[in-house]
N, C-alpha and C positions, 0 to 999 in steps of 0.2 A: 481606624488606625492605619497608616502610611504602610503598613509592612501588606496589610491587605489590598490596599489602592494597587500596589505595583504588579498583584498578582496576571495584568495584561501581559506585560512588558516581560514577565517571568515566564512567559507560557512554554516551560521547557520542564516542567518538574511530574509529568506523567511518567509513568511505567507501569506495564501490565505484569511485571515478575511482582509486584506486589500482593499476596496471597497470607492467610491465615496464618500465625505463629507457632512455635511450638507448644505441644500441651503445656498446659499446667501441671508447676512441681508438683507431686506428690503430698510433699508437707504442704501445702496450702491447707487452712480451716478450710469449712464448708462455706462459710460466708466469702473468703477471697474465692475460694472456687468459683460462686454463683457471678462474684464482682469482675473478675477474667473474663467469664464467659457470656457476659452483658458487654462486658467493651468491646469484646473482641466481634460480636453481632454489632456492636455500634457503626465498628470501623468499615467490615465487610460486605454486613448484611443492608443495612440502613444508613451505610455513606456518611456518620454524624460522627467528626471526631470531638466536636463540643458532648455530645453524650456520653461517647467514650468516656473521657478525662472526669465526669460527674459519676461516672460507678466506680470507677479506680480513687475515685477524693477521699485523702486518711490514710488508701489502704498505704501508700511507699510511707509513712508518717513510723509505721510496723516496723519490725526489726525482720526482716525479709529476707530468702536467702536464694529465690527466684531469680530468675533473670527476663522472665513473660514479662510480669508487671511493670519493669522500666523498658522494657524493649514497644510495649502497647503505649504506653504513657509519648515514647521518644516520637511514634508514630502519629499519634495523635495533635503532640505540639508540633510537629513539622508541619502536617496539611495544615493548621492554623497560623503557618507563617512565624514561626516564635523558636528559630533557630538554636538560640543559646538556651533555650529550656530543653531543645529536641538531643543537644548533643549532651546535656548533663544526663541524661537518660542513658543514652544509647552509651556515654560512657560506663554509666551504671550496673546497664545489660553485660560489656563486656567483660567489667571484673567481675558478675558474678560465674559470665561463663570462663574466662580463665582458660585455662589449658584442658578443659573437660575436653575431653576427645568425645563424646558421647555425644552433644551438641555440637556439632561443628557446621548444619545449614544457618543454626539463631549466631553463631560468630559471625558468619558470612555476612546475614542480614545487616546482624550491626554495624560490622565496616562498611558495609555500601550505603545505610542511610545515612551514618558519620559524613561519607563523603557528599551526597544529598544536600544533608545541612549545610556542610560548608558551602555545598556550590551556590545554596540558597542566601548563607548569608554572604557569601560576595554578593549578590543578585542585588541585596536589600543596601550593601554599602556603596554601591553605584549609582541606586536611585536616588537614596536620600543623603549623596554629596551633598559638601559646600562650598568643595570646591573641585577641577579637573582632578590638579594633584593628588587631594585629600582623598577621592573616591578611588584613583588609578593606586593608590597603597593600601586603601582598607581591603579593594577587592582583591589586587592580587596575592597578596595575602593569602585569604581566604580559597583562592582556586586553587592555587595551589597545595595549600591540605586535599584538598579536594580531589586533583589529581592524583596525588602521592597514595592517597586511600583506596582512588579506582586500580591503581598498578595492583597491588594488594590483592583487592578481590578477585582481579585476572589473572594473577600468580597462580591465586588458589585454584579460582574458576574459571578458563579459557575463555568459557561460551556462555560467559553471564552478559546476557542482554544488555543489562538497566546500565552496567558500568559501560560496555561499547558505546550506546548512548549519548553516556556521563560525558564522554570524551568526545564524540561526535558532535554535541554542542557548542565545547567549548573553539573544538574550531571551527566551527559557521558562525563565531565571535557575534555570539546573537544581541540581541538589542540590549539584555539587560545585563550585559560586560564593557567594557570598555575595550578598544582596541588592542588586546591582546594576542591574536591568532587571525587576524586579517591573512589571506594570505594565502592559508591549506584549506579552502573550500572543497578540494577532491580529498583530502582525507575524512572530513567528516562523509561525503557522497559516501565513501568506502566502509564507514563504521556504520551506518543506514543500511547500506545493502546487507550487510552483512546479518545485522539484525532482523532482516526480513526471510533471510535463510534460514533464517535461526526458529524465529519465533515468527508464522506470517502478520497474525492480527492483533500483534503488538500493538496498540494505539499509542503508546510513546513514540514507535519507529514511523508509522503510520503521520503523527502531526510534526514532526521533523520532516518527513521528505516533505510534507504540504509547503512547510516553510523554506526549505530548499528550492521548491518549485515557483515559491513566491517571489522572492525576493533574488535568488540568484540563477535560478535557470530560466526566467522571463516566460516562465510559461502558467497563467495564471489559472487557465481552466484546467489544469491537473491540480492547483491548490484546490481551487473550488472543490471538486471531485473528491480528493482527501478526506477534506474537513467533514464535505457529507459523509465521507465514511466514516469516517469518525464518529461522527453523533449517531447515525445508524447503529453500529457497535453498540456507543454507551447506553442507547435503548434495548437494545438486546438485556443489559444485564451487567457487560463488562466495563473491567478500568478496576476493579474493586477496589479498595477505599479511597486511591484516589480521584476515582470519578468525582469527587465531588471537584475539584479541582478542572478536572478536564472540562465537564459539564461548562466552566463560566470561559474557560478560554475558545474552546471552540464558539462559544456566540460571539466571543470579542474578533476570533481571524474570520467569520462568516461578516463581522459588520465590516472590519477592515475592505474585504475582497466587493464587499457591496459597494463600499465608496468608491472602491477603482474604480467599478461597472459602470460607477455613477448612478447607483439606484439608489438610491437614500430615500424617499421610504423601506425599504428593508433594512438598511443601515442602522436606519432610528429603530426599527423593531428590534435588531439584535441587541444595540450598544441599552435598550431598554431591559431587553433580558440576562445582559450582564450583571445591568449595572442593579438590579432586584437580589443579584447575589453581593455585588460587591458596590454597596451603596456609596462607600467613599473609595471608589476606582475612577484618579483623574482623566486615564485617559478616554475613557468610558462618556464624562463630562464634554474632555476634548471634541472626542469623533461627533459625537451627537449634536455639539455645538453648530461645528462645520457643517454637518449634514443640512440640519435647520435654517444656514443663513444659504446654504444652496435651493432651497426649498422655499425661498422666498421670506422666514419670518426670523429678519435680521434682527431685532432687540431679543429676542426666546433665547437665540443661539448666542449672542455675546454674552447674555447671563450667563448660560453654562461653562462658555468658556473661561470667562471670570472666574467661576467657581471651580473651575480645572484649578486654573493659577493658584489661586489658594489653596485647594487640597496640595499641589506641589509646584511649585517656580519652576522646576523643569521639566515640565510636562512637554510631550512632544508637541507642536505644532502641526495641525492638519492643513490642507491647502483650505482656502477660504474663494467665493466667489468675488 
């Protein structure tokens, strides 16, 4: 599916504020009890939001009066790239939390992965345009809910990480926007730093500076540097549920930063351990393609790159020998 392909070109949708939900309502049976507390290991423990969503299956079908069970559900369709499923959730979460004052961190959550979704489906309406215009209105659009969502949880919550972020992205006008915030490259610098005061071993804040260092502060052995942190980290343990997520982007900015190097042998090992997660990830096809006609086996790599074209027409183009 196209919405998975993109997740290279997406690689902004980590955050370490991601942690465990509120209990389970009280009225829950014993069975939704067992069926929460299997997803909620799915998400946290085991990284699997495909698993998740198969212990939760039926139970929203209930006449429900929780707000766990679509709040876990909304989490689950987002790591899985399925936007307009993640927001019918997370909508679901907020009316059942309402004006509960008693819940007011599971409100918080849900406005910021609200804004999440939206940023993600801009994300998804800029890859798969068809045209400049068509994708410069789907997406902004979409960001902006997005924005309007992060004010919101910064109203609430000053020193919420994920939202600083949220908005630190969007002006480093990353690859998967269209040029909307070209421009204030020192404000997102500022929403970076800022989150590193915050929170030091953020791995959200952590693969934003990488990609800051990459592509606008010219200094590519701090991305490098990064990125290994990064994956260090995610071997520790952290990223919770969505390391699964971080996990394939950091192979795809390590195969990137290889091709600079011009080492393609490692290029091809990374863009191979992406693309084992994200089997129809074009640009995954792309890079590996390049790599291989640099490498001497020019018919291997125009296959793949062919096969980029196809998974998407607007795939980026790698430099070629």
């Amino acid at each position: 599916m196209m919405a998975r392909a993109v997740s290279a070109s997406c690689a902004w949708l980590l955050c370490g504020t991601l942690g465990p939900a509120t209990p389970a309502d009280a009225h829950h049976t014993k069975p939704h009890q067992e069926a929460v507390q299997a997803a909620r290991s799915a998400l946290f423990d085991r990284k699997d939001p495909g698993l998740a969503l198969r212990h939760l299956e039926g139970m929203w079908a209930d006449p429900l009066t929780d707000s766990e069970t679509p709040y876990l559900l909304g989490l689950a369709h987002f790591l899985l790239y399925d936007p307009d499923r993640a927001l019918s959730m997370f909508d679901a979460c907020l009316s059942r939390v309402g004006g509960d004052q008693s819940v007011p961190q599971q409100r918080l959550d849900c406005l910021y992965w609200s804004a999440r979704a939206y940023a993600l489906k801009a994300a998804l309406a800029w890859y798969s345009r068809h045209s400049i215009l068509d994708g410069v209105i789907k997406s902004r659009r979409a960001i902006m809910v997005a924005l309007d969502l992060y004010e919101q949880v910064l109203a609430q919550a000053p020193e919420h990480v994920g939202a600083l972020l949220g908005q630190a992205e969007y002006y480093m006008a990353a690859p998967y926007l269209p040029p909307l915030a070209y421009g204030d490259v020192d404000k997102a610098r500022s929403f970076v730093a800022r989150a590193f005061v915050l929170e030091r071993d953020n791995l959200r804040a952590h693969y934003l500076q990488a990609r800051l260092d990459l592509y606008y502060n010219g200094r590519r052995d701090l991305a490098r540097s990064r990125f290994a942190t990064v994956r260090q980290l995610l071997d520790r343990g952290m990223g919770g549920a969505e390391a699964v997520l971080l996990r394939r982007w950091v192979d795809f900015a390590q195969a990137e930063v290889a091709f600079l190097d011009q080492d393609f042998p490692a290029a091809v090992a990374y863009t191979n351990a992406y693309l084992s997660q994200v089997p129809d990830g074009a640009e995954g096809y792309a890079l590996k393609g390049a790599c291989l006609k640099f490498l001497g086996q020019q018919e291997a790599g125009e296959v793949l790159i062919n096969k980029a074209r196809e998974l998407n027409p607007l795939v980026r183009r790698y430099r070629e020998p």
